[in-house]
C-alpha positions in Angstrom: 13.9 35.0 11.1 14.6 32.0 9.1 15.5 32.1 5.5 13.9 30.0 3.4 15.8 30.9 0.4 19.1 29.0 2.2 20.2 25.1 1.4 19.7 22.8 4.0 23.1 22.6 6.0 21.9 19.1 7.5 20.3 16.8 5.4 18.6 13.6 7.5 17.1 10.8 5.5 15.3 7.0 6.8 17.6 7.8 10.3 17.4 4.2 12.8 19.2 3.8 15.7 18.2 0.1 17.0 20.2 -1.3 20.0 20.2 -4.7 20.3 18.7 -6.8 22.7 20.5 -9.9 23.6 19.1 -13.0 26.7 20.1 -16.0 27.7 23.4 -17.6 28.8 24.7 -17.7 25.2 23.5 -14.1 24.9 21.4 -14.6 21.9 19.7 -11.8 19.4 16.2 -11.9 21.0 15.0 -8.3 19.3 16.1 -4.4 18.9 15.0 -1.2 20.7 14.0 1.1 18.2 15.2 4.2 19.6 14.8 6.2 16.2 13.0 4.6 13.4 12.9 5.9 10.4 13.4 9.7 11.1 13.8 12.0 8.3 13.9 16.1 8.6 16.3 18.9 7.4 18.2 22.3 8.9 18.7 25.2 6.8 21.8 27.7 7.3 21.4 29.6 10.0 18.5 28.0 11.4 17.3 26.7 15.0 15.3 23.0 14.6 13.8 22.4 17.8 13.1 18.8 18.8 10.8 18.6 21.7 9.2 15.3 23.1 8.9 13.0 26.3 11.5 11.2 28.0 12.7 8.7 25.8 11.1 9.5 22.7 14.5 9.4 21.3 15.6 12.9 20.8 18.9 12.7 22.5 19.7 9.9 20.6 19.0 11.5 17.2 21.7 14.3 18.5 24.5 11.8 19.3 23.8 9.4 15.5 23.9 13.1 13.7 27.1 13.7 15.1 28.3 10.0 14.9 29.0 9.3 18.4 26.7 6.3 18.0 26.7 4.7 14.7 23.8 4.7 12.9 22.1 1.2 12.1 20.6 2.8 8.8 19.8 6.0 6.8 21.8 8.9 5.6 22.8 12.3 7.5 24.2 14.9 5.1 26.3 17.5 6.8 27.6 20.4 4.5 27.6 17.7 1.5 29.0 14.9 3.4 27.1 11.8 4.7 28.3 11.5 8.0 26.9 8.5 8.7 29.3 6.8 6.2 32.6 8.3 6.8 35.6 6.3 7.3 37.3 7.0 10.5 39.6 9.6 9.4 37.6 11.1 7.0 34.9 11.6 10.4 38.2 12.8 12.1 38.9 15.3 9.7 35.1 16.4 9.9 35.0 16.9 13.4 35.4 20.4 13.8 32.5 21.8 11.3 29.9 20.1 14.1 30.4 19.9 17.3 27.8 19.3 20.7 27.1 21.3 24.1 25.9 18.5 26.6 23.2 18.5 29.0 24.8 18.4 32.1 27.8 20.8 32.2 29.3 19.4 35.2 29.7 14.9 33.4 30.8 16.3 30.5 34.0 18.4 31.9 37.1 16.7 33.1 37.5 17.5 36.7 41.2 17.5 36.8 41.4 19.9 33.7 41.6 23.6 34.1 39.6 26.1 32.0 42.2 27.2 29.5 42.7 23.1 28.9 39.7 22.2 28.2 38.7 25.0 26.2 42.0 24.4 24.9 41.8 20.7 24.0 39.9 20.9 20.4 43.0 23.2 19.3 45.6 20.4 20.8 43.8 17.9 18.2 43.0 19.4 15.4 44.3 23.0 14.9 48.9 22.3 15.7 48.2 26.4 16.9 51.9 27.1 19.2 51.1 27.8 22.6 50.9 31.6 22.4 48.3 31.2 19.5 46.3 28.9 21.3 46.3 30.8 24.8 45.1 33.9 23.2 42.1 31.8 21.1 41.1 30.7 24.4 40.9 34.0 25.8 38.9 35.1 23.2 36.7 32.2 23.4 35.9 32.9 26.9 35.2 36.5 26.2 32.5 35.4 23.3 30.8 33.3 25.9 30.7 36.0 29.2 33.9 34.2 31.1 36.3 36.6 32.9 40.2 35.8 31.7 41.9 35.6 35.1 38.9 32.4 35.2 41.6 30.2 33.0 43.7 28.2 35.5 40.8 27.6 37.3 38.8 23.8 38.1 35.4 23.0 37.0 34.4 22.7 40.8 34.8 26.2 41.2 32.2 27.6 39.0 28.2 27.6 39.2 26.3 25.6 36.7 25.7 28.6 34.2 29.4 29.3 34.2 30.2 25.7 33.6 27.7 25.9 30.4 29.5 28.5 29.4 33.1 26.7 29.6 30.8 23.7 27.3 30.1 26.4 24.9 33.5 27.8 24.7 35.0 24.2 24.1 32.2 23.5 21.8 33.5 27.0 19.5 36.6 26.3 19.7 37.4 24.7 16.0 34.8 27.4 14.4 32.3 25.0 13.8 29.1 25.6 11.5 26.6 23.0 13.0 26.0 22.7 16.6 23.8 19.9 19.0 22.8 21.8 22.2 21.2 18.7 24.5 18.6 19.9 26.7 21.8 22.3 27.4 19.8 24.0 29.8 18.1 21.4 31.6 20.4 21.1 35.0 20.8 24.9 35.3 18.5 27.2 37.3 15.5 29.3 36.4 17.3 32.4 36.5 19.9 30.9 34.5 18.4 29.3 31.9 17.9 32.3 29.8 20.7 34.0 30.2 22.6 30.7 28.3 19.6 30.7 26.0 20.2 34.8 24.9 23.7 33.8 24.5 23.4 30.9 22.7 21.3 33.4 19.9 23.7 36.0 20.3 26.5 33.6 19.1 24.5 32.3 16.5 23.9 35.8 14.8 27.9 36.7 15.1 29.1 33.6 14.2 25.9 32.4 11.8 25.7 28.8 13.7 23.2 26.2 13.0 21.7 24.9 15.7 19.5 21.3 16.8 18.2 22.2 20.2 16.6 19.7 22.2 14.8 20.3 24.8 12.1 19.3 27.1 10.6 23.4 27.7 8.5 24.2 25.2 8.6 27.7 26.8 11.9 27.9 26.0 12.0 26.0 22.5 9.2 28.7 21.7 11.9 31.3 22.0 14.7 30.2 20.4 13.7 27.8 17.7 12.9 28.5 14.2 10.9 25.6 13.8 10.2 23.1 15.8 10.2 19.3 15.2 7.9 17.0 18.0 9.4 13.4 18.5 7.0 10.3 19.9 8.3 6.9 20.5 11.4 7.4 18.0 10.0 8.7 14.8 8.8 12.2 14.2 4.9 13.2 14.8 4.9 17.2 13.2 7.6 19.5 12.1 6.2 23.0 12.0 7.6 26.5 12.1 7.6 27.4 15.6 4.7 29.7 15.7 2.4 27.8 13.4 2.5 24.9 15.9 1.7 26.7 18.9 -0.6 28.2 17.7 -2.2 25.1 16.0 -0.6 21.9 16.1 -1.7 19.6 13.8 -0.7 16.1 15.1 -2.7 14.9 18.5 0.2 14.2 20.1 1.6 17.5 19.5 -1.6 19.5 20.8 -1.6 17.3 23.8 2.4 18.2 24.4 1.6 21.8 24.4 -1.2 22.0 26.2 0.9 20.8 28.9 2.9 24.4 28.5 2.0 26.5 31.8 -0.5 29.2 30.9 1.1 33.1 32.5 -2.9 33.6 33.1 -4.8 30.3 33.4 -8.3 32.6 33.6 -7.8 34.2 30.1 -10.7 33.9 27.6 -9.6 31.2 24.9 -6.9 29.6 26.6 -5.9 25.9 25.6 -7.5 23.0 27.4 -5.2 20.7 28.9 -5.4 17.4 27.6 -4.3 14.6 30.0 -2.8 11.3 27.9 -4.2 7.9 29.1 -2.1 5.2 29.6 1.6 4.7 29.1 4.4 5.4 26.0 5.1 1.5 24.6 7.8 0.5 24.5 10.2 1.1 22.1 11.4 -2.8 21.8 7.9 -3.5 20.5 6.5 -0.4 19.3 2.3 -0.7 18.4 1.3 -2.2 14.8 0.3 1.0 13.0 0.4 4.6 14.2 3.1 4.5 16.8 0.5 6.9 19.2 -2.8 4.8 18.2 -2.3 3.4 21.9 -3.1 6.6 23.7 -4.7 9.3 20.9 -7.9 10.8 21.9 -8.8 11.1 18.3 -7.9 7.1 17.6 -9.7 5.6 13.9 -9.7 1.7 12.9 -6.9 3.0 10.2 -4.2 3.8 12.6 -4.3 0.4 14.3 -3.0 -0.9 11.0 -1.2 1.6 8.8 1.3 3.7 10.1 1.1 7.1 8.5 4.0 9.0 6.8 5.4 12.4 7.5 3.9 14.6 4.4 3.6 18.0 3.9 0.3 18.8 5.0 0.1 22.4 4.9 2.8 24.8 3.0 6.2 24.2 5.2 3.9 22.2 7.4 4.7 18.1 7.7 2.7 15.7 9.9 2.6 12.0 10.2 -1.0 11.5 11.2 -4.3 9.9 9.2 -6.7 12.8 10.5 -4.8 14.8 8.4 -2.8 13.1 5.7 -4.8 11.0 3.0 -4.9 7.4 3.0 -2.9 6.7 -0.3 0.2 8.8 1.8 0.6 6.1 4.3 2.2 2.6 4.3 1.8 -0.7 5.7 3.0 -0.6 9.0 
């Protein structure tokens, strides 16, 4: 259970992450997707932030500028009382190892021609100077945290199932002790059965080694188990950021009730279940995102207001904040 009492360990503020659009022979400026815009949200110690949404809301993309694999165009992201998104390239070198990210597909994101004990290995070779000894018996240990038989070491990615392979990401990802962690849709290209058994040890390592965690994800099924709370992404900014059972129970934001009714019922004849609400039309794009309310375009529950002022994430209900004129008063929003 989350601890309210603990400091935020991330810290994000005004977050945009535009790529550029460029036509024409002389491969002129012509206009920015806005892939995040304007995100703001923070993790406590020891805490599990889900961030749920469609296929390209942005959410992957929020995981990579947090850990400054892509460069953020503008705001601030405060990691253990540094802003990341400002660092000089040594001083992001140096902060490497307190953050680190597990990948969504294990398979891309190891290196075929490494063994095991090297690429479990690797995050020691650059940061840590350990002599060989030291560093073969931290991997060992690493692959005993994460469920990985020893005599596995010398062994090729190829030669493990997708589950194992996590594993190997996870291991790597451990390696330098870190205290913040992106897991991207880390279980997305493994097997049902599998799924959860990553999941269980993904909260098993956080209550040994008291990880924070960003999990994105596109099953709110699982999301619902593992998160704290749980943060719901539309068209790059954030719609409602809840604690996990509050929102499913009842969300607040339109969007957000029509993303979870979509969540498969185990008995779809029980009394009271939700009503699945079917979204017309189709997500704008993000190069030229709707005047107003970002989701004005397809919300059932659409006013006049939200075709002109785009409303600002407030704190609608104690711990509960929501970006959405049905719910947040008029003097709370701003031009959009």
């Amino acid at each position: 259970m989350l601890d309210t009492a603990k400091r935020p360990l991330v810290q994000v503020r005004n977050l945009k992450m535009y790529f550029p659009i460029f036509s024409g022979l002389l491969r002129r400026h012509s206009g920015d997707v806005k892939a995040v815009d304007n995100v703001s949200f923070d993790i406590f110690e020891g805490e599990t932030l889900g961030l749920v949404g469609e296929s390209g809301c942005g959410k992957s993309t929020v995981g990579r500028a947090l850990l400054r694999l892509y460069t953020p165009t503008a705001g601030n992201v405060v990691i253990d009382g540094d802003d990341v998104a400002t660092l000089s390239a040594e001083a992001l070198r140096q902060k490497r190892p307190t953050m680190q990210m597990v990948f969504q597909d294990p398979q891309a994101s190891l290196n075929p021609r490494m063994t095991v004990a090297a690429i479990i290995g690797e995050p020691l070779d650059e940061h840590s100077g350990l002599p060989t000894a030291e560093k073969l018996e931290r991997v060992y240990t690493l692959m005993d945290q994460v469920g990985l038989n020893r005599r596995f070491a010398n062994r090729y990615p190829h030669e493990f199932s997708g589950g194992q392979r996590q594993r190997i990401g996870i291991a790597r990802a451990l390696a330098l002790n870190p205290k913040f962690i992106v897991c991207d849709e880390p279980i997305a290209a493994l097997d049902v059965s599998i799924q959860a058994q990553v999941v269980n040890l993904l909260e098993d390592l956080q209550d040994r080694l008291g990880l924070t965690y960003l999990f994105i994800s596109h099953d709110l099924s699982m999301v619902r188990h593992i998160a704290d709370r749980v943060a719901v992404m539309y068209l790059g900014q954030i719609a409602e950021i809840s604690p996990r059972d509050d929102l499913y129970a009842d969300p607040l934001h339109p969007y957000a009730e029509a993303l979870l009714s979509a969540v498969p019922e185990p008995d779809p004849n029980r009394e009271g279940r939700r009503t699945r609400i079917i979204l017309k039309g189709d997500v704008p794009s993000p190069a030229n995102p709707p005047k107003g309310c970002n989701f004005c375009t397809r919300c059932p529950k659409v006013m006049p207001i939200c075709h002109d002022l785009e409303p600002v994430l407030t704190e609608a209900r104690p711990g509960r904040f929501v970006a959405c004129h049905l719910v947040t008063p008029p003097q709370t929003t701003r031009a959009g």
